[in-house]
Biopython code that builds the backbone (N, CA, C, O; Angstrom):
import numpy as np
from Bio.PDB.StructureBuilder import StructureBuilder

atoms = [
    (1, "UNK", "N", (60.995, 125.686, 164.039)),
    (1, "UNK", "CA", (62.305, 125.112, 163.798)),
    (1, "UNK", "C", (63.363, 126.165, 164.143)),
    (1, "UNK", "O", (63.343, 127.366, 163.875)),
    (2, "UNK", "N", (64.361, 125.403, 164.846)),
    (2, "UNK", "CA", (65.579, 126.789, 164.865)),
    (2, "UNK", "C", (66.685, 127.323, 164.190)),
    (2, "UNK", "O", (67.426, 126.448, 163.741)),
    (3, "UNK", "N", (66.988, 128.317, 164.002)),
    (3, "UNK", "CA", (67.476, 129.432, 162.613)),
    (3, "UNK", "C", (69.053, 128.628, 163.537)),
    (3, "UNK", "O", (69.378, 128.473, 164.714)),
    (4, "UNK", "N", (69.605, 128.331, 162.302)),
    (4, "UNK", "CA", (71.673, 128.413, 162.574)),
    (4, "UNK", "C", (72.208, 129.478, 163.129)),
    (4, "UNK", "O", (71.644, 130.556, 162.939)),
    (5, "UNK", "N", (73.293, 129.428, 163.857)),
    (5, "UNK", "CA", (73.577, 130.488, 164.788)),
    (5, "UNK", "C", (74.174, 131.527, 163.920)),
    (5, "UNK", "O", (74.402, 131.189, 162.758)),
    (6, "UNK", "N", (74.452, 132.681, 164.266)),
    (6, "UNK", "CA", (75.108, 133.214, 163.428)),
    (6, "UNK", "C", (76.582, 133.253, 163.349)),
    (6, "UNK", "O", (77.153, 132.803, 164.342)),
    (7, "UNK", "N", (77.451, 133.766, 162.220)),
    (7, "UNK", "CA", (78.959, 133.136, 162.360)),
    (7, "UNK", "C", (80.028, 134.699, 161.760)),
    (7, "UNK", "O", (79.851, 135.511, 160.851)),
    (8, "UNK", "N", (80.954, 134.558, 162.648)),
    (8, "UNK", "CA", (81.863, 135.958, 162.966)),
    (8, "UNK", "C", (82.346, 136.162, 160.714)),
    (8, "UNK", "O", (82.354, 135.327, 159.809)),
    (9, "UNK", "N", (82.539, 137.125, 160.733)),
    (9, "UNK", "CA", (82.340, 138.058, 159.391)),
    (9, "UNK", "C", (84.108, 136.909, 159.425)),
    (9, "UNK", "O", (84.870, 136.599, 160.341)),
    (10, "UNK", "N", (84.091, 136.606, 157.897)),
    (10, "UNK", "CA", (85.461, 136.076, 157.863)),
    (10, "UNK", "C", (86.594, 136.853, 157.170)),
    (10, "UNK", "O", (87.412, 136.313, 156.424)),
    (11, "UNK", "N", (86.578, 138.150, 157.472)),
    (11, "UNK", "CA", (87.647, 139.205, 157.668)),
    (11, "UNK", "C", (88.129, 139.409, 158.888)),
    (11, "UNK", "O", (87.657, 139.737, 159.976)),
    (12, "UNK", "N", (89.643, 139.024, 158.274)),
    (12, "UNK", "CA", (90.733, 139.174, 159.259)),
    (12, "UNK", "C", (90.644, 140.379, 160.823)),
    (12, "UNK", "O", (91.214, 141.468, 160.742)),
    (13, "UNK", "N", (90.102, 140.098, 161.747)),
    (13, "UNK", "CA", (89.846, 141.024, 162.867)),
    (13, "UNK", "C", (88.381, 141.623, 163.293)),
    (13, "UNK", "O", (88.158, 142.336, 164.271)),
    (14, "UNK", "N", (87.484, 141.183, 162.367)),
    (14, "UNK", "CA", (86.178, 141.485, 161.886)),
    (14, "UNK", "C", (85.564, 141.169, 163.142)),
    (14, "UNK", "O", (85.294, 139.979, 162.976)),
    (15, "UNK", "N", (85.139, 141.496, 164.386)),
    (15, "UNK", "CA", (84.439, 140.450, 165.446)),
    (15, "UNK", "C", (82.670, 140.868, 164.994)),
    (15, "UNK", "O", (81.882, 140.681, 165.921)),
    (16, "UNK", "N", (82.037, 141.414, 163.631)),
    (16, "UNK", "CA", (80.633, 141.402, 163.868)),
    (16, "UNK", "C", (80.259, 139.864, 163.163)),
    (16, "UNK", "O", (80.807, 139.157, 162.318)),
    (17, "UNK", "N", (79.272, 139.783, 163.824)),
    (17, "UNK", "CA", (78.340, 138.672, 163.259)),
    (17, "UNK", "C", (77.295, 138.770, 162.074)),
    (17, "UNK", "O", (76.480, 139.680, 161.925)),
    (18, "UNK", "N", (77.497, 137.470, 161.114)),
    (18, "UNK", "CA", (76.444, 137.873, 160.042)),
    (18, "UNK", "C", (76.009, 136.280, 159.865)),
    (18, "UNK", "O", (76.560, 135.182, 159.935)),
    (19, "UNK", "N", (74.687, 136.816, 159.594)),
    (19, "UNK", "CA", (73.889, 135.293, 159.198)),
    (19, "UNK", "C", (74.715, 134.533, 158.636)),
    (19, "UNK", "O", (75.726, 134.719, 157.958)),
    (20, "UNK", "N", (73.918, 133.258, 159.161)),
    (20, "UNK", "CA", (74.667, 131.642, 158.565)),
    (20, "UNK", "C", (74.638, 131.641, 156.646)),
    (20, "UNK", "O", (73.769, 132.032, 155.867)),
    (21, "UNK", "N", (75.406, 131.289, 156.512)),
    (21, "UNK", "CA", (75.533, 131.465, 154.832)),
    (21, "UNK", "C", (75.932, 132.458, 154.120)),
    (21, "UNK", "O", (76.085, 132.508, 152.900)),
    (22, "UNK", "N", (76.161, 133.541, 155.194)),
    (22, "UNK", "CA", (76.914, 134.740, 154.421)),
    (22, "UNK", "C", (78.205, 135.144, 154.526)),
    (22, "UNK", "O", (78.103, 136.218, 155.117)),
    (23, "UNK", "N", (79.358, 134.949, 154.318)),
    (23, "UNK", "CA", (80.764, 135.402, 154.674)),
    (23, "UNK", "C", (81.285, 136.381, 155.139)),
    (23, "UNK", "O", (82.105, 136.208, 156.041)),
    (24, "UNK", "N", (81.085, 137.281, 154.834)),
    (24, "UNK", "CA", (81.363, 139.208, 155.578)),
    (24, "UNK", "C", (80.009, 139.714, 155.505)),
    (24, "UNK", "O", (79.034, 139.443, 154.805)),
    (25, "UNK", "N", (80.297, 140.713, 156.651)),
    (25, "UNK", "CA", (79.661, 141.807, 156.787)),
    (25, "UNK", "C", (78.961, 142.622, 155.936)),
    (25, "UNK", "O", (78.714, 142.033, 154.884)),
    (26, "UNK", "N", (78.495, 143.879, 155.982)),
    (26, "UNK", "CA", (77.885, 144.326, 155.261)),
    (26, "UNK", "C", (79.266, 145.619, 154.512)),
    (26, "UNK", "O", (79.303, 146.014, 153.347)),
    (27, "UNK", "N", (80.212, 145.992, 155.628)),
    (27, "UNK", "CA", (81.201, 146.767, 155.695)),
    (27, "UNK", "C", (82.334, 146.125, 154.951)),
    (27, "UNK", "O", (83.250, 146.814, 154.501)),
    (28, "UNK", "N", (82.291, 144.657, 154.791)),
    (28, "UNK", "CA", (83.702, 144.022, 153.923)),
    (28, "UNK", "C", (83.248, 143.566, 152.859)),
    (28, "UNK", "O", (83.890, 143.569, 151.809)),
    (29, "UNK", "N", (81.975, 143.073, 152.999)),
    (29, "UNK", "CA", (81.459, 142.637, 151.651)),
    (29, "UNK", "C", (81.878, 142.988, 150.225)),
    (29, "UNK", "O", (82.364, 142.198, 149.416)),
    (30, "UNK", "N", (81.602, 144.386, 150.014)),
    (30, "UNK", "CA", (82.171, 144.818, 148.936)),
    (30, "UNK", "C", (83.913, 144.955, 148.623)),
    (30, "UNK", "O", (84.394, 145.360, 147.565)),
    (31, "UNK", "N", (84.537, 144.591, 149.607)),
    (31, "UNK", "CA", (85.716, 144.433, 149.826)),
    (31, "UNK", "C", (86.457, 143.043, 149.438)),
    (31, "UNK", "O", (87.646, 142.806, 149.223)),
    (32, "UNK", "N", (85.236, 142.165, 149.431)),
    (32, "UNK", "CA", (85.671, 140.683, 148.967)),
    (32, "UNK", "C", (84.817, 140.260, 147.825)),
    (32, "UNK", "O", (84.541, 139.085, 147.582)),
    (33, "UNK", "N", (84.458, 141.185, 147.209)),
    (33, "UNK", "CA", (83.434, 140.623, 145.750)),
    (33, "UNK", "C", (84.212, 140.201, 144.955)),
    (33, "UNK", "O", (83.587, 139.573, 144.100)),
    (34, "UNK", "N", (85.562, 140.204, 144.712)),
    (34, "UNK", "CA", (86.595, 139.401, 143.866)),
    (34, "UNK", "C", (87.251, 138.747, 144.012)),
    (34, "UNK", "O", (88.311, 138.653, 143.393)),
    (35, "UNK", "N", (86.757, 137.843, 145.144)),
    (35, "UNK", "CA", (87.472, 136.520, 145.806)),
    (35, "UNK", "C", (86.905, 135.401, 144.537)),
    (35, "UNK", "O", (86.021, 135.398, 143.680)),
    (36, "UNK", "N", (87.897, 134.574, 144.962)),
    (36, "UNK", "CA", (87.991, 133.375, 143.752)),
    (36, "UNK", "C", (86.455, 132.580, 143.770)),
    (36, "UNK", "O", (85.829, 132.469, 144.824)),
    (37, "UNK", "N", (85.993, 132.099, 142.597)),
    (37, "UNK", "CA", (84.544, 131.253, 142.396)),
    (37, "UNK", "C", (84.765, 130.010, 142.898)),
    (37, "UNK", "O", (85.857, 129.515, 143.177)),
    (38, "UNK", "N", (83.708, 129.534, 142.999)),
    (38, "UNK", "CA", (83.806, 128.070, 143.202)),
    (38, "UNK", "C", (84.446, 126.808, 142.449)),
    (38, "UNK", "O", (84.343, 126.809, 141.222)),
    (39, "UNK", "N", (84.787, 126.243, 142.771)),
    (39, "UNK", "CA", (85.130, 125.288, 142.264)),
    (39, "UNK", "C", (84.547, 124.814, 141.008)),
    (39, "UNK", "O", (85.184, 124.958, 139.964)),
    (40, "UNK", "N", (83.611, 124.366, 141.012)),
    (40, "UNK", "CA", (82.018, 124.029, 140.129)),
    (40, "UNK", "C", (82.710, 125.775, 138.984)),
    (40, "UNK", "O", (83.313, 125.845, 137.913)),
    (41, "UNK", "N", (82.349, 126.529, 139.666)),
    (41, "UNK", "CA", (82.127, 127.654, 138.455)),
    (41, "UNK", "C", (83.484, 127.711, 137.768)),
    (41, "UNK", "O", (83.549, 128.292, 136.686)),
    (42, "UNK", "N", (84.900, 126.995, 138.457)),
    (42, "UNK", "CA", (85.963, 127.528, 137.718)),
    (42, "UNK", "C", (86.248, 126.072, 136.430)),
    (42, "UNK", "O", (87.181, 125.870, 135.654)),
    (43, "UNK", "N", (84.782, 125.184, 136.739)),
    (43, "UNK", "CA", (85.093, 124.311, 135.778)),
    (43, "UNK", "C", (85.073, 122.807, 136.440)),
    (43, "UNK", "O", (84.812, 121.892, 135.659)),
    (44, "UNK", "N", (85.334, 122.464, 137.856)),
    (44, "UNK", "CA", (86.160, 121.734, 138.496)),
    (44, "UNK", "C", (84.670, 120.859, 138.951)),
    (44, "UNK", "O", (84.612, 120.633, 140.160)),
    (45, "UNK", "N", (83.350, 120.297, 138.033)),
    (45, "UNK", "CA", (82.283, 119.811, 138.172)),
    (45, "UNK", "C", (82.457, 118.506, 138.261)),
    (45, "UNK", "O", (83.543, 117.980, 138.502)),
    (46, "UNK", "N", (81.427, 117.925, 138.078)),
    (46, "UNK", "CA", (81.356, 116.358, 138.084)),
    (46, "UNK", "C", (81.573, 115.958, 136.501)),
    (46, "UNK", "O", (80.794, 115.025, 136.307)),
    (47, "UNK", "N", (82.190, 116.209, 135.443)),
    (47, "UNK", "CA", (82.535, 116.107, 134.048)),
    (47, "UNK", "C", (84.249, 115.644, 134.769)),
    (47, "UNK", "O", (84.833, 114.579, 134.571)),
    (48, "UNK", "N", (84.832, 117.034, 135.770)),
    (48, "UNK", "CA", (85.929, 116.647, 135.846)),
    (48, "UNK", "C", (86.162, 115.705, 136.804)),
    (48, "UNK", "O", (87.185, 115.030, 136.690)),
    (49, "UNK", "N", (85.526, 115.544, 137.601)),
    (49, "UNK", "CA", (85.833, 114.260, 138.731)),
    (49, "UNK", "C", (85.615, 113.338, 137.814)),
    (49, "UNK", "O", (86.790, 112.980, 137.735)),
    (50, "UNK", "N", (85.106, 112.708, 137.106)),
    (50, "UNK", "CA", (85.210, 111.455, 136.298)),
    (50, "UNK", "C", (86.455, 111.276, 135.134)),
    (50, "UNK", "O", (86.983, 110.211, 134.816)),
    (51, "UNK", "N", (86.754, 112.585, 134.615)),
    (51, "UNK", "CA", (87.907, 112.610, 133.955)),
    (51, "UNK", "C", (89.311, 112.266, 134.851)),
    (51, "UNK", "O", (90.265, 111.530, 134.595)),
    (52, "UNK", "N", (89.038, 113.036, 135.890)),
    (52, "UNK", "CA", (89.952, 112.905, 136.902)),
    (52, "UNK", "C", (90.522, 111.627, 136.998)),
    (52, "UNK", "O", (91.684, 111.303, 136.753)),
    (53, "UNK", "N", (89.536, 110.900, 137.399)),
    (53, "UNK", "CA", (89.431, 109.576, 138.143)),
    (53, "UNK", "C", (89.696, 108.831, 136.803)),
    (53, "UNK", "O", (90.393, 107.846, 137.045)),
    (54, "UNK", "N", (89.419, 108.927, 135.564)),
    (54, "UNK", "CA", (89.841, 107.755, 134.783)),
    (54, "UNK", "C", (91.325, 108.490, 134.757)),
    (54, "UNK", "O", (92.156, 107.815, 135.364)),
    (55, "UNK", "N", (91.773, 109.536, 134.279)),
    (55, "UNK", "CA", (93.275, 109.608, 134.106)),
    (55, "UNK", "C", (94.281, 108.884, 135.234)),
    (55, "UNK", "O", (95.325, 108.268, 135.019)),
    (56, "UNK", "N", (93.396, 109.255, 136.926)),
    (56, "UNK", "CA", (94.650, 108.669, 137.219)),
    (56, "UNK", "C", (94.415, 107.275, 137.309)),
    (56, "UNK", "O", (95.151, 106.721, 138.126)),
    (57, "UNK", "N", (93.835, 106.744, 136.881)),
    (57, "UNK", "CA", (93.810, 105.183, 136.738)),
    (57, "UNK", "C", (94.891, 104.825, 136.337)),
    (57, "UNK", "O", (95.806, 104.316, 136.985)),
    (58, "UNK", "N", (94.821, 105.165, 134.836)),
    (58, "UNK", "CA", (95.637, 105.047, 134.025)),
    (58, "UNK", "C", (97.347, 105.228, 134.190)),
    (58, "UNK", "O", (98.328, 104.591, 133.807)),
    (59, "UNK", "N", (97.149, 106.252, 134.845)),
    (59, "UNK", "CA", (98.460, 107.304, 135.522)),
    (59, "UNK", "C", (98.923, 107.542, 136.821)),
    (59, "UNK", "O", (99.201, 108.599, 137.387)),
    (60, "UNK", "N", (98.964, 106.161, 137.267)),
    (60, "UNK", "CA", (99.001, 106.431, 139.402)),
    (60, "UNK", "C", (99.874, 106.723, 139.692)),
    (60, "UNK", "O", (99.865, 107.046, 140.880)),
    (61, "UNK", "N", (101.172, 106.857, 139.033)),
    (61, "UNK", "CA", (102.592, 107.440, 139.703)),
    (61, "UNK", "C", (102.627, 108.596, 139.415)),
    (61, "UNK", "O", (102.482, 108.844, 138.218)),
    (62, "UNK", "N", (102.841, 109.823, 140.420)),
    (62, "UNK", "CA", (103.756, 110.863, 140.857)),
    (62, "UNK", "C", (104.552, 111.314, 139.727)),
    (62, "UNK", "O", (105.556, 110.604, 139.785)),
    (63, "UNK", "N", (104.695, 112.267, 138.513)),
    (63, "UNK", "CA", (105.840, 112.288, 137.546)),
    (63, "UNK", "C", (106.952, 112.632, 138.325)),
    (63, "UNK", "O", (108.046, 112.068, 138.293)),
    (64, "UNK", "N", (106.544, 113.824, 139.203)),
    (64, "UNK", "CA", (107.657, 114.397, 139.301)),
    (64, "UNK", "C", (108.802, 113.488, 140.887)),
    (64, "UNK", "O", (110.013, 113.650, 141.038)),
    (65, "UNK", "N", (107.985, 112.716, 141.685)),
    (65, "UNK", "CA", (108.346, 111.800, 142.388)),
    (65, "UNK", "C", (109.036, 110.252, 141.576)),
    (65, "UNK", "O", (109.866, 109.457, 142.017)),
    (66, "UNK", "N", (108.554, 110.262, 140.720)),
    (66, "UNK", "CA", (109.131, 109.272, 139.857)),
    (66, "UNK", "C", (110.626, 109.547, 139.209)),
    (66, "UNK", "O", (111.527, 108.718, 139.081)),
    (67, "UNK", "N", (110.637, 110.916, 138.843)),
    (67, "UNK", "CA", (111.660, 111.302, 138.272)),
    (67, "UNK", "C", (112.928, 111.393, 139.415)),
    (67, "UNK", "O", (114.105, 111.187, 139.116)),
    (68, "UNK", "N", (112.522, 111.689, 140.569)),
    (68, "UNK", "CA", (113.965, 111.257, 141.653)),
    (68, "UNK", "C", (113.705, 109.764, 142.261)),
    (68, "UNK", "O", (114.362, 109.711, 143.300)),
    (69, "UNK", "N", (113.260, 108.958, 142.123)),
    (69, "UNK", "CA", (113.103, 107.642, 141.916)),
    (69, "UNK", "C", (112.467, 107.034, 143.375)),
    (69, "UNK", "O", (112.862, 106.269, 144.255)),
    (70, "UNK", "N", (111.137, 107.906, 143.077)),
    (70, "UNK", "CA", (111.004, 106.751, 144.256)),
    (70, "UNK", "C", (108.681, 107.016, 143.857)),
    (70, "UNK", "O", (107.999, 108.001, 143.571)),
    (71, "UNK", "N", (108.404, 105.744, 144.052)),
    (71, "UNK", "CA", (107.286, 105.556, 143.636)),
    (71, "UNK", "C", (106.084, 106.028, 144.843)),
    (71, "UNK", "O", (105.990, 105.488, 145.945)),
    (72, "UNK", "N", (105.113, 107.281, 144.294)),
    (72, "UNK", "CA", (104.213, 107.961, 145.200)),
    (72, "UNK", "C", (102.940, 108.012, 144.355)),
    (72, "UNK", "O", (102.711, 108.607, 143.302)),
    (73, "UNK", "N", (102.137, 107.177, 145.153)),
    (73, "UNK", "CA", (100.507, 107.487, 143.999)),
    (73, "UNK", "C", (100.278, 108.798, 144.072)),
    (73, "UNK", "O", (100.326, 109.545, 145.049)),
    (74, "UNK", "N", (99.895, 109.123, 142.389)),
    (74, "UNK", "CA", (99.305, 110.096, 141.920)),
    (74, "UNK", "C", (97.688, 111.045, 142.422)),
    (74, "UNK", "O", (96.656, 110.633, 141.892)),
    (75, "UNK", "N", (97.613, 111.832, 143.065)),
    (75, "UNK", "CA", (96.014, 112.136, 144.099)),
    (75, "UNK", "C", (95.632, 113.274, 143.011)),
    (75, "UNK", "O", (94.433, 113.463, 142.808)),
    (76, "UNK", "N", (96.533, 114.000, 142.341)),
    (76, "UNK", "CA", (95.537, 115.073, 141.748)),
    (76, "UNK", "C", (96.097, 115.070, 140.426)),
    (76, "UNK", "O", (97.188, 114.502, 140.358)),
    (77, "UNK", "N", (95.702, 115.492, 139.488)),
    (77, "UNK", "CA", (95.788, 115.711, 137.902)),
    (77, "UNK", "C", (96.200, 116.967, 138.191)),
    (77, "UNK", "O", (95.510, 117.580, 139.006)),
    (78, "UNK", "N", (97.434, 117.670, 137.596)),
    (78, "UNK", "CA", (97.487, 119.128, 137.601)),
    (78, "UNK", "C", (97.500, 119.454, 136.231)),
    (78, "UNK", "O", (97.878, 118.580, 135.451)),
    (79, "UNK", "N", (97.093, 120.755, 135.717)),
    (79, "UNK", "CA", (97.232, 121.784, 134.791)),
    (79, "UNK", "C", (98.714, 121.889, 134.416)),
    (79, "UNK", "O", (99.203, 122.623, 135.275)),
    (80, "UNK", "N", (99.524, 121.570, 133.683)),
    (80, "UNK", "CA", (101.644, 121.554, 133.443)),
    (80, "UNK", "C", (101.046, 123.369, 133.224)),
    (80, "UNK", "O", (101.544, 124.124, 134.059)),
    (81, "UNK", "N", (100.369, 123.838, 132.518)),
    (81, "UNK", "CA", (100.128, 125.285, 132.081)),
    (81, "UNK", "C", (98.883, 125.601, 132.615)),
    (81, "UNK", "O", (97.804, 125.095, 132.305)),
    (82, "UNK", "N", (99.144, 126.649, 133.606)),
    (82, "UNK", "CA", (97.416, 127.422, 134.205)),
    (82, "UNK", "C", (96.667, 127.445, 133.053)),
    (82, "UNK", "O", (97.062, 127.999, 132.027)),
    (83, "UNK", "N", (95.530, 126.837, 133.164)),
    (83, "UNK", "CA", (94.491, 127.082, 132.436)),
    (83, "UNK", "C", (93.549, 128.799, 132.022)),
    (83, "UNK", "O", (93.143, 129.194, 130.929)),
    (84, "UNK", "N", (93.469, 129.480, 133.415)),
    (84, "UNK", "CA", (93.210, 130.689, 133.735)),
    (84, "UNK", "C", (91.765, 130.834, 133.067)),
    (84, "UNK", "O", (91.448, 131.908, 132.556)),
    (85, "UNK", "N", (91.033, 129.919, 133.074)),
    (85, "UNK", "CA", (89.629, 129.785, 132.814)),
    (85, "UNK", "C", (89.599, 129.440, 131.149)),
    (85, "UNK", "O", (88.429, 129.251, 130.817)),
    (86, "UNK", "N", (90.422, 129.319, 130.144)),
    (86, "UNK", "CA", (90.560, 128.461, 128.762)),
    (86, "UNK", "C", (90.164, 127.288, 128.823)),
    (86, "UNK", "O", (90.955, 126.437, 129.229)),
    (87, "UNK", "N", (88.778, 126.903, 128.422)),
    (87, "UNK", "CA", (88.604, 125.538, 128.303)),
    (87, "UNK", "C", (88.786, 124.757, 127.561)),
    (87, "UNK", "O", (88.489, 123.562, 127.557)),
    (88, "UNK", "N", (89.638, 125.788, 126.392)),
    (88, "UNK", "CA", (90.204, 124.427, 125.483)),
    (88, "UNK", "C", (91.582, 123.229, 126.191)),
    (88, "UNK", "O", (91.781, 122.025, 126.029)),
    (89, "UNK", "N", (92.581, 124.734, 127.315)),
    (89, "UNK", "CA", (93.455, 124.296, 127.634)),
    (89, "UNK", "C", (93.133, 123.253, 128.944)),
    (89, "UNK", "O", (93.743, 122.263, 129.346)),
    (90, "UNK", "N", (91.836, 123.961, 129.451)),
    (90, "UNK", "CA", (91.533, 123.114, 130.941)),
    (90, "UNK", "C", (91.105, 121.456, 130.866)),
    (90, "UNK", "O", (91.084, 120.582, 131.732)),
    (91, "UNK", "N", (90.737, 121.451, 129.241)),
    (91, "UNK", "CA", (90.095, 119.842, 128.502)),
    (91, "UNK", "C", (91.372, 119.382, 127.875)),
    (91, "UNK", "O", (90.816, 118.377, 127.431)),
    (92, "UNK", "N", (92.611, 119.245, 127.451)),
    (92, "UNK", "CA", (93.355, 119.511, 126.590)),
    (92, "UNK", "C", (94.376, 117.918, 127.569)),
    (92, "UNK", "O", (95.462, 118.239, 128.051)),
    (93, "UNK", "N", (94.138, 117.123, 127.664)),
    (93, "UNK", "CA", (94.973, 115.918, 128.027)),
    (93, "UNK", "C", (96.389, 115.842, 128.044)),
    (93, "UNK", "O", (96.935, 115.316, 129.015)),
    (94, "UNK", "N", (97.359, 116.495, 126.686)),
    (94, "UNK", "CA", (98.325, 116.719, 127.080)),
    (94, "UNK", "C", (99.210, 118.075, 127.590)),
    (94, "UNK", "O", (100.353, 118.474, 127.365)),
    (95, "UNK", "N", (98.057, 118.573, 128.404)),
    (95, "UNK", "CA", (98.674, 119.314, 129.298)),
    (95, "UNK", "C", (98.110, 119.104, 130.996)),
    (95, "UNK", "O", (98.012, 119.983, 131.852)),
    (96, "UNK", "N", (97.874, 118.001, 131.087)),
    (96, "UNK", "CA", (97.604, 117.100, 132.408)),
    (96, "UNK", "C", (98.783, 116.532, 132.583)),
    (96, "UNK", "O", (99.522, 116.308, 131.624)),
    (97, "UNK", "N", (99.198, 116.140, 134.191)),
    (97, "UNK", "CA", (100.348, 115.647, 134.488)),
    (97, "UNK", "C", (99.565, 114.843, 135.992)),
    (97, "UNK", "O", (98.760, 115.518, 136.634)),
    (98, "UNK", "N", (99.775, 113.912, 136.281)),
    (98, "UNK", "CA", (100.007, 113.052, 137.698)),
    (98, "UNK", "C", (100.769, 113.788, 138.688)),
    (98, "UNK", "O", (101.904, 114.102, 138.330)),
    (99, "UNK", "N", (100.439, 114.104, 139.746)),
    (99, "UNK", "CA", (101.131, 114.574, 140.738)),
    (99, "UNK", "C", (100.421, 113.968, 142.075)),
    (99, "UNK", "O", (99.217, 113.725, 142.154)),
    (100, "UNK", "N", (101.480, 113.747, 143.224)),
    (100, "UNK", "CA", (100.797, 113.501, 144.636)),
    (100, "UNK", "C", (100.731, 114.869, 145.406)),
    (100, "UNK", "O", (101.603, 115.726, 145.261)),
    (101, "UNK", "N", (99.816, 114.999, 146.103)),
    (101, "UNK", "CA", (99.243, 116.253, 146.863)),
    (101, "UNK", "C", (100.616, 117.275, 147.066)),
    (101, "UNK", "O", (100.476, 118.494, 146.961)),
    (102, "UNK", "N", (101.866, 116.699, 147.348)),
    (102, "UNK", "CA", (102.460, 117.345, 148.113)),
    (102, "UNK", "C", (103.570, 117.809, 146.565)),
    (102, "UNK", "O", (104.087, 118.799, 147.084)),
    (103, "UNK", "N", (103.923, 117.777, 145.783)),
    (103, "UNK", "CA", (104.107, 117.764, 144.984)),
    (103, "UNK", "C", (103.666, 118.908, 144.180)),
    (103, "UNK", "O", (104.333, 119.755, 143.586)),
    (104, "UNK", "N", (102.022, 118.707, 144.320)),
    (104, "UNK", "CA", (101.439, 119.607, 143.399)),
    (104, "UNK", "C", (101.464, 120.926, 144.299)),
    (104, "UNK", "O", (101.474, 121.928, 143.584)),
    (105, "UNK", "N", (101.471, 121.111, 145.189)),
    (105, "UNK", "CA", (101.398, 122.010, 146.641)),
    (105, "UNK", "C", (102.616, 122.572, 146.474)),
    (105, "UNK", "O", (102.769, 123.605, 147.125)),
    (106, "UNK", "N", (103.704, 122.162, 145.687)),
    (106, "UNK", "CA", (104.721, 122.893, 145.905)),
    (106, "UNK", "C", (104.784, 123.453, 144.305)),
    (106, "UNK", "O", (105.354, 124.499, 143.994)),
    (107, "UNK", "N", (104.229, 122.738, 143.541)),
    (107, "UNK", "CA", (104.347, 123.239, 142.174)),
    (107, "UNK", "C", (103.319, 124.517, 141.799)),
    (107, "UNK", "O", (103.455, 125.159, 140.757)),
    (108, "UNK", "N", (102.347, 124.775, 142.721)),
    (108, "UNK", "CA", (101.628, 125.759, 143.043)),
    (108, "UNK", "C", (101.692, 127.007, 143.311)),
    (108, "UNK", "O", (101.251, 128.043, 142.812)),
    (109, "UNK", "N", (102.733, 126.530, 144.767)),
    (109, "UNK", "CA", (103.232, 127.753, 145.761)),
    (109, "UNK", "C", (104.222, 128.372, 144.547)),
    (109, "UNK", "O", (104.219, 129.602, 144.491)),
    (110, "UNK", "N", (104.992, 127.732, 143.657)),
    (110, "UNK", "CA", (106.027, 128.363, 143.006)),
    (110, "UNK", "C", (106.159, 128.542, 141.761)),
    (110, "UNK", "O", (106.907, 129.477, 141.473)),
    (111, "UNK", "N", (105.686, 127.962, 140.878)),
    (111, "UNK", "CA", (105.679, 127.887, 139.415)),
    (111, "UNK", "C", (104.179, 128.529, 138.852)),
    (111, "UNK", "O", (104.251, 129.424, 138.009)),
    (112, "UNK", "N", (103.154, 128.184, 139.203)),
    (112, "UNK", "CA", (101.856, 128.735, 139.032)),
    (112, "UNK", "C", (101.380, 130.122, 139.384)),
    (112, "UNK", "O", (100.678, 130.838, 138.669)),
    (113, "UNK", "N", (102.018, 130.502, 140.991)),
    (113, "UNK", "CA", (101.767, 131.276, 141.667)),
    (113, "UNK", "C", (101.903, 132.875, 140.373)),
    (113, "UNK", "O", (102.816, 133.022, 139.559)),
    (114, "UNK", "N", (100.828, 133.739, 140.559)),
    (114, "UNK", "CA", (100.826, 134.826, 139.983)),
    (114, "UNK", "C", (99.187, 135.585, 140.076)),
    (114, "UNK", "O", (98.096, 135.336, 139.563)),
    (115, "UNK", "N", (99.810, 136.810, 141.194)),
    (115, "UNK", "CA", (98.252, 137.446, 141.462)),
    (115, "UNK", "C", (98.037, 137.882, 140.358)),
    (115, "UNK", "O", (96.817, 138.044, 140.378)),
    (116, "UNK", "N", (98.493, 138.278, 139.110)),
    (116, "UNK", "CA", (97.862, 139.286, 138.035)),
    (116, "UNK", "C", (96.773, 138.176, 137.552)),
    (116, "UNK", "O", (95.846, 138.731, 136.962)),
    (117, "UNK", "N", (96.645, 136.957, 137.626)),
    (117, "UNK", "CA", (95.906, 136.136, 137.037)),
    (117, "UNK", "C", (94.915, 135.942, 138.160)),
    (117, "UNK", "O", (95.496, 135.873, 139.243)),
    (118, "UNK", "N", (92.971, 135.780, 138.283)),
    (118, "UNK", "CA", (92.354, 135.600, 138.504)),
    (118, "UNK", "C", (91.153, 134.987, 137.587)),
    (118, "UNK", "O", (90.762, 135.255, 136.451)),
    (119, "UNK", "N", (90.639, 133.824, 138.808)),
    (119, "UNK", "CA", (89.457, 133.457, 137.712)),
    (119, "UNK", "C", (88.618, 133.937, 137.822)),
    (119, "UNK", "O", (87.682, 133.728, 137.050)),
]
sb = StructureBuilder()
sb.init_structure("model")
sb.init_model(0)
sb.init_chain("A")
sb.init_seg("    ")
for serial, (resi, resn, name, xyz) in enumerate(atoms, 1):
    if name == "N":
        sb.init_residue(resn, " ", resi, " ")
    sb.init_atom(name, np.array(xyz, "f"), 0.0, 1.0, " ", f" {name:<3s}", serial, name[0])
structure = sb.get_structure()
């Protein structure tokens, strides 16, 4: 059977190659051991896709699109307060809000945004 090709180190300028399934090199590796977890590990499992999915049932409009008046279905549940790996706060319903992608993308880039915090 044939082995996956191999794929360029995904550091910025990096041109060596490292096996399929591995991200950097042997030289950046230790350079990226504190890149963010997975999804799954930061909590974000199949417990929450079903939570997900019943809230926005319930909750299909946009708050913050609603509030300048104009009606945008709701695509992601956001955190109103970073969770920062607290699972009381990450389970905690009223600190969930309705937002549409673009919305939450900006509430991200600016209100959330803070490197001192990692998960």
């Amino acid at each position: 059977m044939p082995h996956r090709p191999k794929t360029p180190c995904a550091h910025p300028g990096c041109p060596k190659l490292v096996p399929y399934g591995q991200k950097y090199c042997e030289v950046h590796a230790r350079e990226h051991s504190h890149d963010r977890r997975t999804a799954a590990e930061r909590g974000y499992d199949r417990r929450w896709q079903k939570a997900r999915a019943w809230y926005l049932r319930r909750h299909p409009w946009c708050v913050r699109c609603k509030a300048e008046g104009r009606l945008t279905p709701a695509t992601v549940v956001d955190h109103i307060k970073p969770h920062r790996g607290d699972p009381e706060l990450f389970w905690d319903e009223k600190n969930w809000q309705p937002l549409c992608k673009s919305c939450h993308d900006k509430k991200t880039m600016t209100e959330d945004r803070n490197v001192e915090y990692k998960y």
